[in-house]
C-alpha positions in Angstrom: 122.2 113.0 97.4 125.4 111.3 95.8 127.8 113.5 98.2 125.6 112.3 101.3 125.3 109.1 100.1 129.1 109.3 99.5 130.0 110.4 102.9 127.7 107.9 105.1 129.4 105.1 102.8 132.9 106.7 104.2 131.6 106.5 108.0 130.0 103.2 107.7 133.8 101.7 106.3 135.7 103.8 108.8 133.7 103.0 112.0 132.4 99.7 111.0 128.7 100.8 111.2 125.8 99.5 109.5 124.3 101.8 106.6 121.3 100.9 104.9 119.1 102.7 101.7 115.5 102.7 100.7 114.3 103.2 97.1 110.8 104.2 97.0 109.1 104.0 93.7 105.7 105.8 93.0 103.6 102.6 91.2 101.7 104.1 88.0 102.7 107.5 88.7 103.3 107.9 84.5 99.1 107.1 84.5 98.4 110.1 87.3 100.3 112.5 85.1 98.5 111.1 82.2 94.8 111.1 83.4 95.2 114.4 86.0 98.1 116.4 84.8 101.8 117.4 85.5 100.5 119.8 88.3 98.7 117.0 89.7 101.7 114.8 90.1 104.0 117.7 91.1 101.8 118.5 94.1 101.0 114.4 94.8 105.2 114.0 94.6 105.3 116.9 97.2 102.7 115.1 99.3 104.8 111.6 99.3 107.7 113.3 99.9 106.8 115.4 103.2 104.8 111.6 104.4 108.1 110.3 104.0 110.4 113.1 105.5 107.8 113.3 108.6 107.5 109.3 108.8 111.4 109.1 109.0 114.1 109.7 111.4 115.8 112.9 111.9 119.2 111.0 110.5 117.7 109.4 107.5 118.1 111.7 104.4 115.1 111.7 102.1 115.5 112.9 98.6 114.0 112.8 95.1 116.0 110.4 93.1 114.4 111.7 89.9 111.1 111.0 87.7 108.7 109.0 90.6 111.6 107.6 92.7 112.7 108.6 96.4 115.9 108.0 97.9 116.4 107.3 101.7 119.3 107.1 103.3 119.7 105.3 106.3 122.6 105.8 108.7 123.3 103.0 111.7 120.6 101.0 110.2 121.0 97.6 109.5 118.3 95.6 106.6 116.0 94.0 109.1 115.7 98.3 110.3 115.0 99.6 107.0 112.7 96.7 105.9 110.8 97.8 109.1 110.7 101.4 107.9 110.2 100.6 104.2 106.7 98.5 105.6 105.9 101.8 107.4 106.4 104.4 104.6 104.3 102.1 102.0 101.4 101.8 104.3 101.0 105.3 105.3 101.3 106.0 101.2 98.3 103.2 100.4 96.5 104.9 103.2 96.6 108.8 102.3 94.2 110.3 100.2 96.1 112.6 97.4 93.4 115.0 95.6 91.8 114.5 92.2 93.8 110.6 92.4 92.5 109.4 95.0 94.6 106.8 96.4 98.7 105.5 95.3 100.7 103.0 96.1 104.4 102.3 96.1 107.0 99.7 96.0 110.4 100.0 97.9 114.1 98.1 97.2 116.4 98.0 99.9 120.1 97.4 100.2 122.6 97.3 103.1 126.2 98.0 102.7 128.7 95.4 102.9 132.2 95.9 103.4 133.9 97.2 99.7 130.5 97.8 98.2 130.8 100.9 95.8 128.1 103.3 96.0 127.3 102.5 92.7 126.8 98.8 94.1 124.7 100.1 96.7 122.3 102.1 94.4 121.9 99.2 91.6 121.1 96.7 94.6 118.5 98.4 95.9 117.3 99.4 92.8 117.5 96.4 90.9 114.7 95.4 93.2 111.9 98.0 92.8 111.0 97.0 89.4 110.4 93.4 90.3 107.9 94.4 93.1 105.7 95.7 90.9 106.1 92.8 88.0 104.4 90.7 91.1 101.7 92.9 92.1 99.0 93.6 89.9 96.1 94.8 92.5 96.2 97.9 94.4 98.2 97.2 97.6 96.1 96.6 100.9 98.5 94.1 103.3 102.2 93.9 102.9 104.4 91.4 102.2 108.3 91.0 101.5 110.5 88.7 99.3 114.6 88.3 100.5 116.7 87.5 96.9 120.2 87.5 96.3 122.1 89.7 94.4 124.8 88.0 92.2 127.8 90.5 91.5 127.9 90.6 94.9 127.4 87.9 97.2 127.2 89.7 100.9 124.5 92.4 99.4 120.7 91.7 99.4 118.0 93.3 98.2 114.6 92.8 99.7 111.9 94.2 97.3 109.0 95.1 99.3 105.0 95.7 97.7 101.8 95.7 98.9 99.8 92.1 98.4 95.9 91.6 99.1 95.8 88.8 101.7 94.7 86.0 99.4 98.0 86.8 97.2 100.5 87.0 99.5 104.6 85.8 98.4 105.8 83.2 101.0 109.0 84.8 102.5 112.3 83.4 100.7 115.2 82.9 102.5 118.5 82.7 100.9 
């Protein structure tokens, strides 16, 4: 994944075109291993990835980016594109059925690049943003909701955490 990620950062810079990337993060994945076992989780992380490789396009590239983490990445796709997909990908997760668990959810961070943003930039900005998303959320997701904050190190980059809010908890968009 770093040597794709690595090459569509090269494009973008050369020709100018947008490039965005999707963390997905399993929520509570540590307590499906825990209550149903590693080979439940293996075959539930297997799931999860083939609903995201089928529910994404033929240019994104999907991959595992370790533990209960997914990495898309998103060629010609600016923010507002992969916020669009990101809403996708975490509803068809709340709404599949994964056997002996039952039901998952997921929260997503999203980044898009900006002119001189290292990879490394790229990865902590989107990542940065997962873990916050599920500080907010306590409830298991059912209607979905996103939050816009800015990234300080660098000022053109935003990440846009994205979970899953029952209706009577919903965050009020941020601009910033």
């Amino acid at each position: 994944m770093d040597e794709i990620l690595e090459y569509e950062l090269n494009q973008s810079q050369r020709y100018l075109h947008p490039l965005s990337i999707i963390f997905l993060d399993i929520d509570e994945f540590r307590k499906i291993n825990d209550t149903h076992g590693y080979q439940t989780g293996d075959l539930i992380l297997k799931m999860i990835a083939r609903l995201i490789q089928n529910n994404s396009r033929a240019a994104d590239t999907v991959g595992r980016w370790g533990g209960d983490r997914f990495l898309l990445i998103c060629p010609e796709t600016r923010l507002e594109g992969a916020k669009v997909l990101a809403r996708k990908l975490l509803e068809i997760i709340a709404n599949s059925y994964f056997p002996k668990a039952g039901s998952s959810t997921a929260s997503a961070g999203l980044a898009e690049y900006r002119k001189d943003d290292s990879q490394w930039q790229l990865l902590e900005t989107s990542g940065e943003s997962t873990p916050c998303c599920k500080e907010e959320r306590q409830e298991p997701a059912v209607e979905l909701s996103a939050v816009l904050v800015s990234y300080a190190p660098t000022p053109f980059v935003y990440l846009v955490p994205l979970s899953c809010q029952r209706p009577a908890e919903r965050l009020h968009n941020m601009s910033v």
